[in-house]
C-alpha positions in Angstrom: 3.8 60.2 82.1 3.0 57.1 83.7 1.5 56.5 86.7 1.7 53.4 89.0 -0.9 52.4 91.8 1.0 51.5 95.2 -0.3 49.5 97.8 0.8 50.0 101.2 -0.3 47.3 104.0 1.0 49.6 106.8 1.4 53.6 107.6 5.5 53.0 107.8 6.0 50.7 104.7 6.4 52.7 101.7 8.8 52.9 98.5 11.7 54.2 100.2 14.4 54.8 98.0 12.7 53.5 95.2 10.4 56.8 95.3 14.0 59.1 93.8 14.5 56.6 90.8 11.0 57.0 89.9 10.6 60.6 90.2 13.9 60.9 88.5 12.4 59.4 85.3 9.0 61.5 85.4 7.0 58.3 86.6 4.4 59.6 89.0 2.9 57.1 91.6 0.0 56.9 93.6 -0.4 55.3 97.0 -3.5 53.4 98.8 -3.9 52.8 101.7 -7.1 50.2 102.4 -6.4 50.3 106.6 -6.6 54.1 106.5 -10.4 55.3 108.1 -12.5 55.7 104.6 -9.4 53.8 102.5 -10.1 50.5 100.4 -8.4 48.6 98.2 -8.7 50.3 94.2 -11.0 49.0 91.4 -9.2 47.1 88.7 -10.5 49.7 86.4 -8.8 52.3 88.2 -5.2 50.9 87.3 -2.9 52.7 84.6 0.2 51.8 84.1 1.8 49.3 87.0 0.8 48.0 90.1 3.3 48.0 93.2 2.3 46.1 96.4 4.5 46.6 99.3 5.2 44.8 101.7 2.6 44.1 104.9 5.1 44.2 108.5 3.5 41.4 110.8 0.9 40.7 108.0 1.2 37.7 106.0 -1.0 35.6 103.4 -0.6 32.3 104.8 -2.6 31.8 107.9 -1.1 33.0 110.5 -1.9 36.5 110.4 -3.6 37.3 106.6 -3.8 40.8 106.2 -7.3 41.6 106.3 -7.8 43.0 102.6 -6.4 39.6 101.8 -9.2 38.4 99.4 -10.1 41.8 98.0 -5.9 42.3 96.9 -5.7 38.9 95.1 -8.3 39.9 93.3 -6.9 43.0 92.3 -3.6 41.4 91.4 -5.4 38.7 89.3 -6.6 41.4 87.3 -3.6 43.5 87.0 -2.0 40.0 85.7 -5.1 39.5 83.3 -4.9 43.0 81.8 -1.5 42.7 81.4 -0.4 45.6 84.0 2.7 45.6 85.5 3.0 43.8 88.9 5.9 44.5 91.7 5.9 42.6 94.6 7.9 43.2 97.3 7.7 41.0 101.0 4.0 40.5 101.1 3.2 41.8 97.7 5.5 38.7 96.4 3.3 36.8 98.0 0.4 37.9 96.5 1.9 37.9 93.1 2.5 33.9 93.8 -1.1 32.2 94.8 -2.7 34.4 91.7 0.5 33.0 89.4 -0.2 29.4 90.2 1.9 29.4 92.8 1.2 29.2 97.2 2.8 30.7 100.2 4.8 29.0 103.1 4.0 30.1 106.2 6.8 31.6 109.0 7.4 33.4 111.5 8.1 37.3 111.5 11.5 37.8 111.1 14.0 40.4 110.2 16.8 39.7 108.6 19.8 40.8 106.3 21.0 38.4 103.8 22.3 38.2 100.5 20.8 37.7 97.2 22.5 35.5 94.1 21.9 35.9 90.8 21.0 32.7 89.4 19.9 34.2 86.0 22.4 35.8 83.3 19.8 37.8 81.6 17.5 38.6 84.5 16.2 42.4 84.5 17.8 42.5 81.1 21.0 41.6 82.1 21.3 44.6 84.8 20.3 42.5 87.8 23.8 42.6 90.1 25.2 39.3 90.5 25.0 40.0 94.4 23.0 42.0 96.5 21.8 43.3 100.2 18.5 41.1 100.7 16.4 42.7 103.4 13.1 41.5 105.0 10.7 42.2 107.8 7.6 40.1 107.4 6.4 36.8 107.6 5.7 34.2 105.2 7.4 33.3 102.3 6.4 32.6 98.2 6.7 30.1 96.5 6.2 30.9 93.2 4.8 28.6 90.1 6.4 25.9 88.2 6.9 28.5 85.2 8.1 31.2 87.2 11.5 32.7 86.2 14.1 32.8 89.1 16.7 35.6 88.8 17.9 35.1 92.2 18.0 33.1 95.1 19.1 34.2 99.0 21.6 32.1 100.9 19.5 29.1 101.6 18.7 28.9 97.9 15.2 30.0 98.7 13.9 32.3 95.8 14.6 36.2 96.3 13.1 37.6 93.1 11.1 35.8 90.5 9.5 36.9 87.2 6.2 35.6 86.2 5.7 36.3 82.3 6.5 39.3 81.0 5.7 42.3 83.2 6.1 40.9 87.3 8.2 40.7 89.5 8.1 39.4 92.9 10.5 40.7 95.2 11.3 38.4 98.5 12.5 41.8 100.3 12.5 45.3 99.8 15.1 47.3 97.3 14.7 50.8 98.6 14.2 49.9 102.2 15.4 52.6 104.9 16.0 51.9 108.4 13.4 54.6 109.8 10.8 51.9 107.9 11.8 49.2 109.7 12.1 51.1 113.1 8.3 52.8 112.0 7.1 49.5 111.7 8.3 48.1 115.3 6.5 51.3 116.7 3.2 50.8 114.7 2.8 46.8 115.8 2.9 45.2 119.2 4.0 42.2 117.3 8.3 42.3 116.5 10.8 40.5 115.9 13.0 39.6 119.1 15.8 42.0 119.8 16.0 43.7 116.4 18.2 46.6 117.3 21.6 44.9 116.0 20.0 44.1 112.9 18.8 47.4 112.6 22.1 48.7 113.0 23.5 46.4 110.5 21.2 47.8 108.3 22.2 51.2 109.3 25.9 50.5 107.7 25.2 48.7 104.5 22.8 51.6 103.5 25.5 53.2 100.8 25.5 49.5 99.5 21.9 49.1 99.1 21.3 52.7 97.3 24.3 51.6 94.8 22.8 48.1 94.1 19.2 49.5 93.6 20.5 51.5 90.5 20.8 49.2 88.1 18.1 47.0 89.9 15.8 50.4 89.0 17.0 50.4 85.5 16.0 47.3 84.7 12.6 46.8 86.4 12.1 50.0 84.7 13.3 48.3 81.2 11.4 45.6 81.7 8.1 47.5 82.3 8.5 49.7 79.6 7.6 52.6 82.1 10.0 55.0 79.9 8.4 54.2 76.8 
């Protein structure tokens, strides 16, 4: 079986929906938390077979408001990237995956937002990446990944929504498997959100059936792509 390391930035970020494709196919996964009392961020030797880093709320990687393990997570993804371990990004974890790519990070505001991705690539995710999708974010910041990077698919504004550096990572501008109690957990947990979110949230509320159907095939081929059935 394989087994993924997650990195969570916040106690109401997690995989969402994403945690019922994985368990579906046997893949186990293992969550740190480094703001938890006694919690740090893992040891590159301690990584098996893919590292997910989630997304980070009101934290960025910019300036504005770094999330503190900031230093101490790129070096973790530089490693993962050296060794040849899987990377997923989502929100902040894009981010991450960027400046150790080559790339940098443009700093924003927090925002939430509902918007739509475009496929821009044919064969991205091995050809099972929907030619539209539900792009949601809550976070701040934005990537911008590296010269080489592969773009599969771009939001509205033609900024990048998912890129691929090299082989094995991904870098996810929002979150797949996002469920509306993580975006209400994370207005609870911060005194920093965005302005008036509820209609958002309700919008998110109603296009739930089309974000589980699109994460299927968007599943199947990050799991393709990592080899995590092999």
């Amino acid at each position: 079986m394989k087994t993924l390391t997650v990195l969570q930035h916040t106690s109401a970020e997690y995989l969402g929906n994403i945690e019922d494709h994985l368990e579906g196919r046997r893949i186990r996964f293992r969550y740190s938390r480094p703001f938890a009392t006694g919690g740090r961020v893992p040891k590159a030797g301690q990584l098996l077979d893919g590292l997910v880093l989630l997304g980070g709320g009101p934290w960025g990687s910019a300036g504005g408001r770094n999330v503190p393990t900031l230093i101490e997570e790129l070096t973790l993804t530089k490693a993962a990237l050296q060794k040849g371990v899987p990377v997923l990004g989502f929100g902040l974890g894009a981010q991450l995956l960027s400046i150790m790519a080559g790339g940098s990070v443009e700093q924003g505001e927090l925002r939430f937002e509902i918007d739509e991705a475009r496929r821009v690539d044919a064969g991205a995710l091995g050809g099972l990446l929907p030619e539209r999708y539900p792009l949601v974010i809550y976070g701040r910041d934005r990537p911008v990944p590296p010269p080489d990077a592969r773009i599969l698919a771009v939001d509205s504004a033609g900024f990048p929504a998912l890129f691929q550096v090299g082989d094995n990572a991904l870098g996810f501008t929002g979150h797949p498997g996002v469920k509306p109690a993580i975006v209400e957990d994370l207005i609870m947990e911060f005194e920093e959100a965005p302005a008036d979110p509820g209609p958002t949230l309700a919008r998110l509320r109603e296009i739930q059936p089309v974000l589980e159907d699109a994460l299927v095939p968007i599943m199947a081929g990050v799991v393709k792509l990592f080899r995590w059935m092999d």
